[in-house]
C-alpha positions in Angstrom: 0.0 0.0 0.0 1.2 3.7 -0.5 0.2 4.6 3.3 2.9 2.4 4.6 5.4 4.4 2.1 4.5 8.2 2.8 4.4 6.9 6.3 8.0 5.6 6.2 9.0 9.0 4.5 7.3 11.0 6.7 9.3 9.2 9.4 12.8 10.0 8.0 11.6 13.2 7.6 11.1 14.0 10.8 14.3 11.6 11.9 16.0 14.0 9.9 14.6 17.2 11.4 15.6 15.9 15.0 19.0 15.8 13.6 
């Protein structure tokens, strides 16, 4: 499914953010 993708980039978005 494509929610399980934007979710995972939403995630290493945010990872990335935090950085």
């Amino acid at each position: 499914t494509s929610q399980k993708r934007s979710a995972g980039l939403l995630q290493r978005t945010i990872a990335k953010k935090r950085t």
